[in-house]
C-alpha positions as CSV (number, residue, x, y, z in Angstrom):
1,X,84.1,75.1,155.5
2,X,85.2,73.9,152.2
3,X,83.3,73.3,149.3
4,X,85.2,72.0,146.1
5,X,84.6,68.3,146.9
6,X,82.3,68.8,143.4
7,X,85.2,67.8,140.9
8,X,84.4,65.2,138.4
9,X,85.8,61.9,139.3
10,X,87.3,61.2,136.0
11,X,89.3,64.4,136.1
12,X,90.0,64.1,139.7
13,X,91.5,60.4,138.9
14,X,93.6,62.5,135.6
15,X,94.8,65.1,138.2
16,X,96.1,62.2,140.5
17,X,98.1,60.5,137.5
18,X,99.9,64.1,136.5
19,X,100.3,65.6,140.3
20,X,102.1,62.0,141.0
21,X,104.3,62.9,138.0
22,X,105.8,65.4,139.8
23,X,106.0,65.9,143.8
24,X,105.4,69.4,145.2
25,X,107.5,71.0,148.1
26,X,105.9,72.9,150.6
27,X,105.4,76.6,150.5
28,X,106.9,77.8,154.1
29,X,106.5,81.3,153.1
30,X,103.0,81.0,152.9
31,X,102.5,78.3,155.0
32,X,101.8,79.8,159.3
33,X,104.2,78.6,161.7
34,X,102.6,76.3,163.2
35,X,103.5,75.6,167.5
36,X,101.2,73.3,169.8
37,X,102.0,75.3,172.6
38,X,99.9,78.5,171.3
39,X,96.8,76.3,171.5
40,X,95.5,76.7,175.3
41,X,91.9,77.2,174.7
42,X,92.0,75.3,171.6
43,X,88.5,74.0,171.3
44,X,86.9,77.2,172.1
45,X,86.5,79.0,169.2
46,X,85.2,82.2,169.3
47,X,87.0,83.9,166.2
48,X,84.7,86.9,165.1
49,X,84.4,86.1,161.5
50,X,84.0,82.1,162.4
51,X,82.3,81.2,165.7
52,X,82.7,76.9,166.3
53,X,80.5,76.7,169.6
54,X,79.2,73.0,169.3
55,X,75.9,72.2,168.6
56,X,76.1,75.4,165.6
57,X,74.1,74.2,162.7
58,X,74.3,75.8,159.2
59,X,72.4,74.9,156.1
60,X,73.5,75.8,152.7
61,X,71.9,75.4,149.3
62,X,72.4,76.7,145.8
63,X,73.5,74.9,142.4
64,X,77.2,73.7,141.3
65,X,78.1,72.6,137.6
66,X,79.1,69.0,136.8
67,X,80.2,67.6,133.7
68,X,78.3,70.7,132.1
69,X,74.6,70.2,134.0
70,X,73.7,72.6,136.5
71,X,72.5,70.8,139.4
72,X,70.8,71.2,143.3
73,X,73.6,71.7,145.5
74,X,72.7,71.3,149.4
75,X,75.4,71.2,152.1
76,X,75.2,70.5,156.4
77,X,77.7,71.8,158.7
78,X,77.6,70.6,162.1
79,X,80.0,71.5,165.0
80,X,80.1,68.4,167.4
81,X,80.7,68.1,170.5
82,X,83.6,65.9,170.0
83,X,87.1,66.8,170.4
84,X,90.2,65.1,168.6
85,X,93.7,65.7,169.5
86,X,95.8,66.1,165.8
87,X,99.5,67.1,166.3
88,X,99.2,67.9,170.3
89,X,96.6,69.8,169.9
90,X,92.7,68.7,171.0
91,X,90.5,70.3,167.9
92,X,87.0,70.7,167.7
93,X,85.3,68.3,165.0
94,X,82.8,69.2,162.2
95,X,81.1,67.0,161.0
96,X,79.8,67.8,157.2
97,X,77.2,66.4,154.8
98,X,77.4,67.3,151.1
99,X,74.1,66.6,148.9
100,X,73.7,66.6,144.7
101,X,70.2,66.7,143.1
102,X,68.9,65.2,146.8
103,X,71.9,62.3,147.4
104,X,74.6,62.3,149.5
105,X,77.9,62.9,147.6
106,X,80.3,63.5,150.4
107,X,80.3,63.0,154.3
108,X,83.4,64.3,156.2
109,X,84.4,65.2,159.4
110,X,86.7,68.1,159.4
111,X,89.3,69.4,162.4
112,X,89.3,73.3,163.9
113,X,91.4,74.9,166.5
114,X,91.7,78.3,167.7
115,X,95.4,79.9,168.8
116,X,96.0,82.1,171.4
117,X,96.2,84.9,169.1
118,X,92.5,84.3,167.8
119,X,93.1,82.8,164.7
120,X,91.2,79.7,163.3
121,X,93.7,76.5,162.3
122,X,92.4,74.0,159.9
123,X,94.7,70.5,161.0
124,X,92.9,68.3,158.3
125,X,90.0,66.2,157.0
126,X,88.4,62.7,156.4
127,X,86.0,62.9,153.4
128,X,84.6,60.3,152.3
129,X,83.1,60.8,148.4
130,X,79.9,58.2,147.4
131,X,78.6,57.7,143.7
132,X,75.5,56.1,143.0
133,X,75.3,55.6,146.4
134,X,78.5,53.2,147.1
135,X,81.8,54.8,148.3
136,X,84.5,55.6,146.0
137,X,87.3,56.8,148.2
138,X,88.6,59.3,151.1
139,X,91.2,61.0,150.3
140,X,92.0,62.0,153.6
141,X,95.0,64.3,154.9
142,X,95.7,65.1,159.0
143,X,98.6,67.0,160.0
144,X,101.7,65.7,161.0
145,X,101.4,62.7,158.8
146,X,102.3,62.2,154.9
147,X,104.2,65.3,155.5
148,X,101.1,67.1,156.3
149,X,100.6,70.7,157.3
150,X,98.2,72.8,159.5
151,X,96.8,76.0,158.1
152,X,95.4,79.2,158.3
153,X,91.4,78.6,157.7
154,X,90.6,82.3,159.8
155,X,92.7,85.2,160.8
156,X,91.6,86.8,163.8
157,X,91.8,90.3,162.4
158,X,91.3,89.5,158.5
159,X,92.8,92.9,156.6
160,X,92.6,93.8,153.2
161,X,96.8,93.4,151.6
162,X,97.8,90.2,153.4
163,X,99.3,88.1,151.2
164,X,98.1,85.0,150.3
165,X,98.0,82.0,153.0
166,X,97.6,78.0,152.7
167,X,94.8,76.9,154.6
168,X,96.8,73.0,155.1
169,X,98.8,71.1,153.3
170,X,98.3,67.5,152.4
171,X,100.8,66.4,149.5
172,X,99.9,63.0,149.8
173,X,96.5,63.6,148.1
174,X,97.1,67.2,146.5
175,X,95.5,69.0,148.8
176,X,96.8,72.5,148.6
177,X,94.1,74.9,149.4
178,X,94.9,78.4,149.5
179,X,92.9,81.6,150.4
180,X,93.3,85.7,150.2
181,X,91.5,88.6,151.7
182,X,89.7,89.7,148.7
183,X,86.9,92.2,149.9
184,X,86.1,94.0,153.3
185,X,83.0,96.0,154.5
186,X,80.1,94.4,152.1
187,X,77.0,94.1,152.2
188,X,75.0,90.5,151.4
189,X,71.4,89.5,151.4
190,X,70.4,85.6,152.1
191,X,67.6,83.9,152.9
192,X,68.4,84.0,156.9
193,X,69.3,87.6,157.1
194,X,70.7,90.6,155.4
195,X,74.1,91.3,156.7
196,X,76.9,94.6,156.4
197,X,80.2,94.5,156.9
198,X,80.8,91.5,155.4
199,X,84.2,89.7,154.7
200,X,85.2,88.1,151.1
201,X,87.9,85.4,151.0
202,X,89.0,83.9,147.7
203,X,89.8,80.8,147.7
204,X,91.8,78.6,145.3
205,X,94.2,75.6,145.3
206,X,97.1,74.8,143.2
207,X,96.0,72.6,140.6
208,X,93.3,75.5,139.7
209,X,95.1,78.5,140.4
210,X,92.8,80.4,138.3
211,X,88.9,78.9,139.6
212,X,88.3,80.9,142.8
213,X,85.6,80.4,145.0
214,X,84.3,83.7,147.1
215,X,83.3,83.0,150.4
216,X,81.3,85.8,152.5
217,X,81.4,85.8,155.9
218,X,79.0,88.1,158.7
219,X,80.3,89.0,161.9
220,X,78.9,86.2,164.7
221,X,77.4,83.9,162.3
222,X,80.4,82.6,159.9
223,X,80.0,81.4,156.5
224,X,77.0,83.3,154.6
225,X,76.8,82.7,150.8
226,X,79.7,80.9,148.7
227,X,80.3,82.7,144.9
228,X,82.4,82.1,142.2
229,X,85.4,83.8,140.1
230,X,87.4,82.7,137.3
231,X,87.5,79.6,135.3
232,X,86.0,77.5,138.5
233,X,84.0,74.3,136.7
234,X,81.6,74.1,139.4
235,X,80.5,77.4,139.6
236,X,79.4,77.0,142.8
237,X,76.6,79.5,144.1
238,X,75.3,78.8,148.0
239,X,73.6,81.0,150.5
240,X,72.7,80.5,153.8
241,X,69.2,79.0,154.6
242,X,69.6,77.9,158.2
243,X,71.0,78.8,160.7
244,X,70.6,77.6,164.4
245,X,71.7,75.8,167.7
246,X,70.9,72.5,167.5
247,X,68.7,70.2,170.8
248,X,70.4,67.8,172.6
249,X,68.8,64.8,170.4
250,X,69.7,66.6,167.0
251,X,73.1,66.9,168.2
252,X,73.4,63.5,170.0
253,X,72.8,62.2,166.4
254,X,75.6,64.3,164.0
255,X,77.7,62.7,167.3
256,X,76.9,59.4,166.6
257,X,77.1,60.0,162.9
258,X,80.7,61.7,163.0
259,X,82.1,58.6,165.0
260,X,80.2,56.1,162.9
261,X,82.3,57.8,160.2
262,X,85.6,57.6,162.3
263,X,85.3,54.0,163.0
264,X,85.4,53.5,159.1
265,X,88.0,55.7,158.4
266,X,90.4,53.8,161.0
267,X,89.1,50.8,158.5
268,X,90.1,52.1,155.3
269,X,92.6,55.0,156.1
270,X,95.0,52.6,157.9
271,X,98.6,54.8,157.0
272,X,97.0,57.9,158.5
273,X,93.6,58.2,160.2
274,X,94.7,54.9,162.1
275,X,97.6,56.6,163.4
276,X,95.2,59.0,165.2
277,X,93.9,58.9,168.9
278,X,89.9,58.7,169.1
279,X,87.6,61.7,169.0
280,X,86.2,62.1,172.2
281,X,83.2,63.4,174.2
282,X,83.7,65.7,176.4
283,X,80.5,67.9,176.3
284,X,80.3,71.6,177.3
285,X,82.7,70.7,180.0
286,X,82.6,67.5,182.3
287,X,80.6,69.0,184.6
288,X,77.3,69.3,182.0
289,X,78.0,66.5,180.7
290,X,75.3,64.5,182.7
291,X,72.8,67.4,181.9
292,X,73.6,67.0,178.2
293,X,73.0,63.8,177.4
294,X,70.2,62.6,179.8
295,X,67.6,64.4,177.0
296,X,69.6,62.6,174.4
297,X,69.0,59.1,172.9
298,X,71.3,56.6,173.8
299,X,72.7,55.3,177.3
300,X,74.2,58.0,180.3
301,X,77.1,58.6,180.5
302,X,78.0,57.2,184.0
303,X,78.1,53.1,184.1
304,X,76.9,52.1,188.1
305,X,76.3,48.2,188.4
306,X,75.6,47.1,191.6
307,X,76.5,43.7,193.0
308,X,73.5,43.4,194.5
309,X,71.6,43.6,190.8
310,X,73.6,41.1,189.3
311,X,71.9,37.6,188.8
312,X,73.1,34.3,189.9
313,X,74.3,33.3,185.8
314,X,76.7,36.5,186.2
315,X,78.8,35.2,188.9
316,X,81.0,31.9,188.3
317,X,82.8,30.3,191.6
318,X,81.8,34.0,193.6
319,X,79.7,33.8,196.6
320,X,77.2,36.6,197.3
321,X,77.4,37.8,200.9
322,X,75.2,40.3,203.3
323,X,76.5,43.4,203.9
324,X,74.8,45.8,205.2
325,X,76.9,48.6,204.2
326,X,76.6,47.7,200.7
327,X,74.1,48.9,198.5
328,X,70.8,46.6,198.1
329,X,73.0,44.9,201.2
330,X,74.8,42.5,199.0
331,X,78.3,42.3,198.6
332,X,80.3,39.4,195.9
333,X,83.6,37.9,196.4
334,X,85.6,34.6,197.0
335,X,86.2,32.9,199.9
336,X,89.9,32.6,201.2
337,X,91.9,29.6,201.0
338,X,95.2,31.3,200.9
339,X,95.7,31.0,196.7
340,X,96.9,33.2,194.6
341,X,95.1,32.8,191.1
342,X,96.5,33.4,187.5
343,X,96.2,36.4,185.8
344,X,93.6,36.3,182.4
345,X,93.3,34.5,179.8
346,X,92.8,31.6,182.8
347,X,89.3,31.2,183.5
348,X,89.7,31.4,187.1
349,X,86.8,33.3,189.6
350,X,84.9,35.6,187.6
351,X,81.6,38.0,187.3
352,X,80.4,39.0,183.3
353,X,77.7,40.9,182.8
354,X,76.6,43.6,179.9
355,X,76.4,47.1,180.3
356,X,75.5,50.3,177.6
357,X,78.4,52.4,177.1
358,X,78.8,55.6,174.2
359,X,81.7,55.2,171.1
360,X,84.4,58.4,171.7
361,X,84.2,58.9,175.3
362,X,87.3,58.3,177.4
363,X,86.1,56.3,180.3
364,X,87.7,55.1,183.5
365,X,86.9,52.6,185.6
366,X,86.6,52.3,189.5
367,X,85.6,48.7,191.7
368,X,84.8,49.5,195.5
369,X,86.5,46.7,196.9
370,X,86.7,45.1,200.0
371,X,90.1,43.7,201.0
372,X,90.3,40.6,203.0
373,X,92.3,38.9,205.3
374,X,96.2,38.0,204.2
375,X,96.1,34.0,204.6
376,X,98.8,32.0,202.5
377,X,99.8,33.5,199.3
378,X,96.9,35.5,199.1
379,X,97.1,39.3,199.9
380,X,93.2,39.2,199.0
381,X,93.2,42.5,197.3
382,X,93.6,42.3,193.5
383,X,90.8,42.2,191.1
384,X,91.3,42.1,187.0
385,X,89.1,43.9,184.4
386,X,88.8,43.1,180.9
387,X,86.1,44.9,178.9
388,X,84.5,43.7,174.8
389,X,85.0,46.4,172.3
390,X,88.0,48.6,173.8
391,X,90.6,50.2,172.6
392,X,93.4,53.0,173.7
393,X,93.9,56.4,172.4
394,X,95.6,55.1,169.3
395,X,92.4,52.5,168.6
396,X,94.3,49.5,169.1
397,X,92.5,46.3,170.1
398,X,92.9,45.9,174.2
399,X,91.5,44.2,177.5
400,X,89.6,41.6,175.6
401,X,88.4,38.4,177.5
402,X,89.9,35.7,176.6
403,X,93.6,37.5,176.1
404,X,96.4,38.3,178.6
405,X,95.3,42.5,178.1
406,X,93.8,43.3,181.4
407,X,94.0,46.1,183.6
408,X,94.6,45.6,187.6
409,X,92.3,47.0,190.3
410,X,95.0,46.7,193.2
411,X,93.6,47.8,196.6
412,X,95.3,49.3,199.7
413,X,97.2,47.3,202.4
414,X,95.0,47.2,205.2
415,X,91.8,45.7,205.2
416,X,88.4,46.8,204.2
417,X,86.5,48.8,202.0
418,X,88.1,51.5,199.5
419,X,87.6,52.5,195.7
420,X,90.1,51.1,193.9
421,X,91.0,52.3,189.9
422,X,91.5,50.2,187.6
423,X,94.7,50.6,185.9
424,X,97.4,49.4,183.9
425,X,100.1,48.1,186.0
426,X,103.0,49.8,184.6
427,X,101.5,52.9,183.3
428,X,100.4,56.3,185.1
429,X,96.0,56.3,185.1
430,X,96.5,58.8,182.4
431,X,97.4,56.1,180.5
432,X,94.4,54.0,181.6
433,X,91.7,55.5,180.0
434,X,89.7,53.2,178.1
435,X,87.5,54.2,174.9
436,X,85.0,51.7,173.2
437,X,84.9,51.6,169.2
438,X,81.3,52.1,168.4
439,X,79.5,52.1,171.7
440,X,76.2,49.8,172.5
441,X,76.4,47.1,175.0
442,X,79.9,45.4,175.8
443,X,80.7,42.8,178.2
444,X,82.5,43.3,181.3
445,X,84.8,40.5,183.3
446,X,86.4,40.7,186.6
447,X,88.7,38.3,188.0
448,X,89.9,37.7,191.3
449,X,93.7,38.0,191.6
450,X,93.9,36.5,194.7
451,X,91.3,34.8,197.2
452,X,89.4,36.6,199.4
453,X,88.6,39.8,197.4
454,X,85.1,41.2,197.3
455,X,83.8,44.3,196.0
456,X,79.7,45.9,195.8
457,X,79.9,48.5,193.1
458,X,81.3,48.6,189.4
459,X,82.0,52.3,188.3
460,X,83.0,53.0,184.6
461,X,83.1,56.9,184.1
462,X,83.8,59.5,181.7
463,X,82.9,62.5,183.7
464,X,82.8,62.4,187.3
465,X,85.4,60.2,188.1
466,X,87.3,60.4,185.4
467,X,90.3,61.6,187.1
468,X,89.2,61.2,191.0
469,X,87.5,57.9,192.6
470,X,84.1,58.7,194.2
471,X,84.3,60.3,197.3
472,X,81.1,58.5,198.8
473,X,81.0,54.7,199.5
474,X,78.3,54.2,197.5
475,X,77.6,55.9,194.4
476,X,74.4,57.0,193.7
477,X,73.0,56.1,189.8
């Protein structure tokens, strides 16, 4: 949790002009080596001194000095339930709101991972920093880019002598945060609790090697009060005044907030947060994730459409068939004439129709198709999918209608019935997740490869067939 987003903008903007006089190296004596591969629980963070489970909610409030008025300082801290992989490593995102005198001065979402060893990594930050109301700027570092550096935010075992560490590194907007053991076993009163054995970190940075801020932290809770040392020019004084696990709706919404706040930051940030893979949902695991969300606002998680549902305006030059098999006993295909069609942006045989889907998941998508009858050309058992509003792990533009981006649901050989993926041709299904940039309703279009292909039921999943197709023929919603 850091706090010294306070600076005055006119001294932030003088710091900018002299720091760019001169360009900083990067201390790799104080600096932690860092390794992706020490990272196999990275998202659970269990660190003594600070727990990340998501849903953790901590309220903060307490003064800070600008520009020589002492003013109401209130800060949020919100552990998501969204996960973002920075430098091969998947990270648990906070997401952060910063208040002055009642307005929002700061919004951020911030990236944690835990190492094998127990320590706490801090792999970088978008904040975005508002003034009157309108936004000013987000100076925004992630490691591995700009010459970038994770860092030490939590030692597993802090200890009294360690010298000091850098909590990141990010030159290319002079971030350079540093932080020392500075007191052990104290004691600290708040408005949530009284707490003993209490740990003290000073922290500083290097363009105010001599402002410290004092951060206290109580064993199983985290952050407790934030204090001051030194020629600091905020002064900053905080103590804890909430602290608590937030309900599926509270914590469906600082979810919807942090992406909101992704989406601009692949906007404005385009030379490093653009270069980042989406955050994602993943829940407490896959297997809650149903549970999680159905008490949440917002659409579930699991996308079933049903041929049978779909009405007559959906379908263009598809016939709908009885099946009995099928669910609602409806099936939807093309009738065989031996053709082989062209692949999308042609307008050949297609069904649209609109579905709710959530920003930040990684979804995959399954078409139970039935495979017809070889006759000409036609092997009748290709179908393409394009979807509105998608993008890949790196949040480029794909699979729009209307483009040659598509992904193919080839089925099996022999004829009949099977759940088919739908996948990019070239690529291993790994590669074929799909994630949608702000969620809502998109449009989906499928488009018969070849004549003769039917299918009953439209699966798009983030969670129980995210990897495996359904193992039942129909899917139950």
């Amino acid at each position: 949790m850091r706090y010294r987003h306070a600076m005055p903008l006119a001294f932030a903007l003088l710091l900018a002009v002299l720091n760019s006089a001169c360009s900083r190296e990067a201390p790799e004596d104080e600096l932690a080596e860092f390794d992706a591969a020490n990272f196999n629980r990275s998202t659970e963070v269990d660190n003594d001194w600070l727990p990340l489970a998501p849903g953790t909610f901590w309220v903060y409030e307490g003064t800070t000095t600008e520009d020589g008025e002492t003013l109401a300082h209130r800060l949020e801290f919100t552990v998501t339930d969204l996960t973002k992989v920075i430098q091969g490593v998947r990270t648990t995102v906070a997401y952060i709101v910063d208040f002055r005198e009642g307005e929002v001065v700061e919004e951020e979402i911030a990236f944690y991972a835990q190492d094998n060893e127990g320590d706490v990594w801090y792999l970088g930050e978008y904040p975005e920093e508002y003034e009157d109301g309108e936004f000013v700027e987000a100076p925004t570092w992630i490691a591995g880019l700009e010459e970038a550096r994770a860092g030490i935010k939590m030692w597993a075992e802090p200890q009294l002598g360690t010298p000091r560490y850098f909590q990141g590194w990010g030159p290319a907007v002079d971030w350079s945060d540093f932080a020392q053991v500075d007191q052990i076993g104290q004691e600290t009163c708040v408005p949530v609790d009284c707490y003993q054995d209490v740990l003290v970190i000073a922290e500083s940075s290097l363009d105010e090697p001599d402002a410290f801020q004092l951060k206290y932290y109580a064993r199983g809770v985290g952050e407790v009060r934030v204090g001051w040392r030194g020629a600091d020019a905020t002064q900053e004084q905080l103590e804890l005044v909430e602290f608590t696990q937030l309900g599926p709706e509270a914590l469906a919404q600082a979810r919807d907030r942090a992406l909101e706040l992704e989406q601009h930051a692949y906007q404005i940030s385009e030379d490093v947060y653009a270069q980042t893979s989406p955050a994602e949902y993943l829940g407490a695991g896959l297997a809650a994730a149903d549970d999680q969300v159905s008490g949440s606002e917002g659409p579930a998680l699991e996308v079933v459409v049903y041929t049978s549902e779909l009405p007559r305006r959906a379908l263009s030059e598809f016939e709908v068939w009885d099946d009995p098999a099928s669910p609602g006993g409806k099936m939807a295909g093309t009738p065989n004439s031996g053709d082989e069609l062209d692949p999308p942006p042609e307008n050949d045989p297609h069904v649209e129709f609109d579905v709710q889907v959530r920003g930040g998941l990684p979804y995959r998508c399954w078409v139970h198709m039935k495979v017809g009858a070889p006759m000409g050309k036609s092997q009748a058992n290709v179908l393409w999918v394009q979807f509105s509003d998608a993008v890949d792990q790196t949040n480029n533009e794909i699979l729009r209608p209307g483009t040659g981006s598509y992904l193919t649901a080839q089925g099996p050989d022999q004829q009949g019935w099977a759940w088919v993926g739908c996948d990019l041709a070239e690529a291993d299904p790994s590669r074929s997740l799909i994630y949608f940039r702000t969620g809502g309703e998109i449009t989906v279009r499928l488009q018969a490869g070849m004549e003769g292909v039917g299918f009953d039921q439209f699966v798009l999943s983030p969670s129980r067939f995210l990897v495996e197709p359904p193992s039942e023929a129909i899917v139950e919603k």
